[in-house]
C-alpha positions as CSV (number, residue, x, y, z in Angstrom):
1,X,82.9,90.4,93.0
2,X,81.3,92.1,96.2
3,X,78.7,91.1,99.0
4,X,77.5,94.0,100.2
5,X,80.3,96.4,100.0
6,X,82.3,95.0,102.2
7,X,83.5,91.2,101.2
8,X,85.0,90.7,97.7
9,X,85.9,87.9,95.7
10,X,89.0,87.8,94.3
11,X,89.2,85.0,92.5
12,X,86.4,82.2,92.0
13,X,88.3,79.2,90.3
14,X,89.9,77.0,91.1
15,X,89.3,78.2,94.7
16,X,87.8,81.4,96.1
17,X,90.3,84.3,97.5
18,X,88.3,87.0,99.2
19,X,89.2,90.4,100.7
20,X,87.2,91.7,103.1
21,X,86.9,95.4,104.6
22,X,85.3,95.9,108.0
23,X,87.7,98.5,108.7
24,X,90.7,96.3,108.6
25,X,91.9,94.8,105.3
26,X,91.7,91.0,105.4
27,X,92.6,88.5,102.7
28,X,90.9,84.9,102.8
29,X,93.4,82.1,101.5
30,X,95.6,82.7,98.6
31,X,94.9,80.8,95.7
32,X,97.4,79.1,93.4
33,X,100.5,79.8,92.4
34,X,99.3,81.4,88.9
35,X,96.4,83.4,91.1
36,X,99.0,86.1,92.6
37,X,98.6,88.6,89.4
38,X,94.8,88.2,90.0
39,X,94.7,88.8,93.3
40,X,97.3,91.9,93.6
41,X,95.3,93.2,90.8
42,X,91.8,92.7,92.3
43,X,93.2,94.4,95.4
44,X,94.4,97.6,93.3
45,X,91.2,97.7,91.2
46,X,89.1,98.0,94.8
47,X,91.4,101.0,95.3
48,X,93.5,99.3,97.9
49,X,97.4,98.5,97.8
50,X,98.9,94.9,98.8
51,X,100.4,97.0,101.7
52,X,97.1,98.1,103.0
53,X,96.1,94.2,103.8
54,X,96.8,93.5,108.0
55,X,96.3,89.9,107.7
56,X,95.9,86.4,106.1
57,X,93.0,84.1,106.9
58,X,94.2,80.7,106.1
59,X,90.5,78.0,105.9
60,X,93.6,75.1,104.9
61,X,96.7,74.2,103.9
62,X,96.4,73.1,100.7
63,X,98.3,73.8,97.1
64,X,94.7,75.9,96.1
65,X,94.4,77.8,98.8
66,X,98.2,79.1,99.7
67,X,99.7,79.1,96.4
68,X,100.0,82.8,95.2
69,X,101.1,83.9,99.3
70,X,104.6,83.9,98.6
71,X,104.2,85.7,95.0
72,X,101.9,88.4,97.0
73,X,104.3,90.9,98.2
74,X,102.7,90.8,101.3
75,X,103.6,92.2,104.8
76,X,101.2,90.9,107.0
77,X,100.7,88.0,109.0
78,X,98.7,84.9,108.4
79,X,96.1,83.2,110.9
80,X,95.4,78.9,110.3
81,X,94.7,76.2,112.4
82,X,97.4,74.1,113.1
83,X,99.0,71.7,111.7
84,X,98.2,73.8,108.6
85,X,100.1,77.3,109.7
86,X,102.7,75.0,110.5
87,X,102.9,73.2,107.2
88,X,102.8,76.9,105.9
89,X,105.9,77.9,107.2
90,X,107.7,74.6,106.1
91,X,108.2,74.0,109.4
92,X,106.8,70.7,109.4
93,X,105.6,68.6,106.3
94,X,102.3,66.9,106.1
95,X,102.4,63.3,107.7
96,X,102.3,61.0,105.4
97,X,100.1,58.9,107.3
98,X,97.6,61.1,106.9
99,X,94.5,61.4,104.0
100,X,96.0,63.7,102.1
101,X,99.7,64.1,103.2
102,X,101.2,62.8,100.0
103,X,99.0,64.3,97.7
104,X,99.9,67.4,100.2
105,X,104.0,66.8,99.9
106,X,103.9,66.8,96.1
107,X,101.7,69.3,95.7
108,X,104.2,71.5,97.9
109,X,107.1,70.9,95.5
110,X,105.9,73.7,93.2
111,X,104.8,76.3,96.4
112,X,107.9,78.8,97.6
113,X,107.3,79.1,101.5
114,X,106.0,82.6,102.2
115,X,108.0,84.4,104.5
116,X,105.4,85.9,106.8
117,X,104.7,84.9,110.2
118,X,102.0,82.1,110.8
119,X,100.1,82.4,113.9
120,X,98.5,79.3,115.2
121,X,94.6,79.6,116.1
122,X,93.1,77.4,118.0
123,X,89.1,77.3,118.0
124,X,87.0,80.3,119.8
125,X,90.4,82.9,119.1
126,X,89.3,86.1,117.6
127,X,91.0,87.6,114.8
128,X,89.9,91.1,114.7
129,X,86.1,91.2,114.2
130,X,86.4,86.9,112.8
131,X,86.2,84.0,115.5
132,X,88.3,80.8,114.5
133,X,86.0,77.6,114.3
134,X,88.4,74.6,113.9
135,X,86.9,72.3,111.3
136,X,89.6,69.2,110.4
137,X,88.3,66.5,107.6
138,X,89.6,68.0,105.0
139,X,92.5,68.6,106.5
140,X,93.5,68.5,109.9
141,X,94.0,72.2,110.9
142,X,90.8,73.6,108.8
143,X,89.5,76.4,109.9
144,X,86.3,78.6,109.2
145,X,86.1,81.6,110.0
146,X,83.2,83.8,110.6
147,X,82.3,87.2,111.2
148,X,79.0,88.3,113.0
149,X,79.6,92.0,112.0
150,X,79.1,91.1,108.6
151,X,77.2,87.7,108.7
152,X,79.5,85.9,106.6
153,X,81.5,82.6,106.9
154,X,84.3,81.5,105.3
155,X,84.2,78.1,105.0
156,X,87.4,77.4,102.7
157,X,86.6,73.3,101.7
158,X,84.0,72.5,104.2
159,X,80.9,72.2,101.9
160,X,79.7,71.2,98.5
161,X,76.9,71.5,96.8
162,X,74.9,68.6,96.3
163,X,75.5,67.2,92.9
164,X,78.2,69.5,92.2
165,X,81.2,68.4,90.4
166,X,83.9,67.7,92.9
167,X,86.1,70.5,90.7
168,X,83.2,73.1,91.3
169,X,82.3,72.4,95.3
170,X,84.4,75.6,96.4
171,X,82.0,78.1,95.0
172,X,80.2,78.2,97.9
173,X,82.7,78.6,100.4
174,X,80.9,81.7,101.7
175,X,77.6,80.9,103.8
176,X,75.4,84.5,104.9
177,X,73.3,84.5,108.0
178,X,70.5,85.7,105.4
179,X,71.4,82.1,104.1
180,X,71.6,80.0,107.2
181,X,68.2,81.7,109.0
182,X,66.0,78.7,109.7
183,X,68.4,75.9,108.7
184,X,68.1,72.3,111.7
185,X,71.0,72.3,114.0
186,X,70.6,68.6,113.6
C-alpha cells in the first residue's frame, strides 16, 4: 500500500487510486463507482480525513478511473487534460467519432457528475510539486503526471506490461526514477 512513505495505493483493481503526501494531500484518479468505500476508507486508515485531500489528479476520463469522484465527499478540485476535465464535468460528451467515445457515452450512464471544479491542464503546468505531461492515445486528454520530489509517475493507462492480460495492464501505472535509470530515450 505505500512507496516510500509518501505515495499510497488505494486501490489496485480494476484500476490504481493513489494518495500521495508530499506535504499536500493528493488523490490520483478515482476508481469506479463501487471503489468510493475503499478509497474513503484507505484515506481514514492512513490517518487522514476526505477533507484533508487539496486536489484530484485525473491520468483520463474514463468509467475506471472517475467512478467513485462523485461518491467521495470530496471538496477539492480536480486537475485533467482536456477534453477529459471537460467530459468530467458533463460539460461536453465524448465524440462519437472518436476510439472510444461510445464505449465512453455508455459507460457514463452509470457515473453521477461530481460537483467539483475541473481545471484544464495543458502539458508543462505544474500542479503543486507534479508537472502535467499530456499523453492522448488512450484518450485524447491523458495526462501523466510526475513528480521529481518524489521520483514517481503516474501514468494512469499509458503502459502494459508485456504479455499482461489486457484486464491486468494498470498495475503498473506508477513508474520510479530507481525504475527508469538507464532505460534508451529511443
Amino acid at each position: 500500500m505505500t512507496r516510500d512513505g509518501r505515495v499510497y495505493r488505494l486501490v489496485e483493481d480494476p484500476a490504481n487510486v493513489y494518495l500521495v503526501d508530499d506535504g499536500e494531500l493528493t488523490l490520483v484518479d478515482g476508481g469506479v463507482p463501487k471503489d468510493a468505500k475503499r478509497i474513503r476508507d484507505g484515506i481514514r486508515a492512513l490517518g487522514y480525513a476526505v477533507a484533508d485531500v487539496d486536489r484530484v489528479l485525473l491520468t483520463h476520463y474514463d468509467h475506471d478511473h472517475v467512478g467513485a469522484l462523485a461518491s467521495l465527499g470530496l471538496d477539492a478540485p480536480v486537475y485533467a487534460g482536456e477534453p477529459d476535465a471537460t467530459h468530467l464535468t458533463g460539460a461536453e460528451r465524448p465524440p462519437l467519432a472518436s476510439r472510444k467515445g461510445l464505449l465512453q457515452r455508455i459507460a457514463a450512464r452509470d457515473l453521477d457528475h461530481p460537483d467539483l471544479y475541473s481545471y484544464p491542464v495543458s502539458d508543462g503546468d505544474r500542479i503543486g510539486g507534479f508537472v502535467a505531461h499530456h499523453a492522448p492515445g488512450h484518450t485524447a486528454g491523458h495526462t501523466v503526471f510526475f513528480h521529481e520530489g518524489l521520483g514517481v509517475a503516474f501514468l494512469g493507462d499509458c503502459v502494459r506490461s508485456e504479455g499482461a492480460p489486457s484486464t491486468r495492464r494498470r498495475r503498473r501505472g506508477v513508474l520510479t526514477r530507481r525504475r527508469t535509470r538507464g532505460a534508451s530515450s529511443d
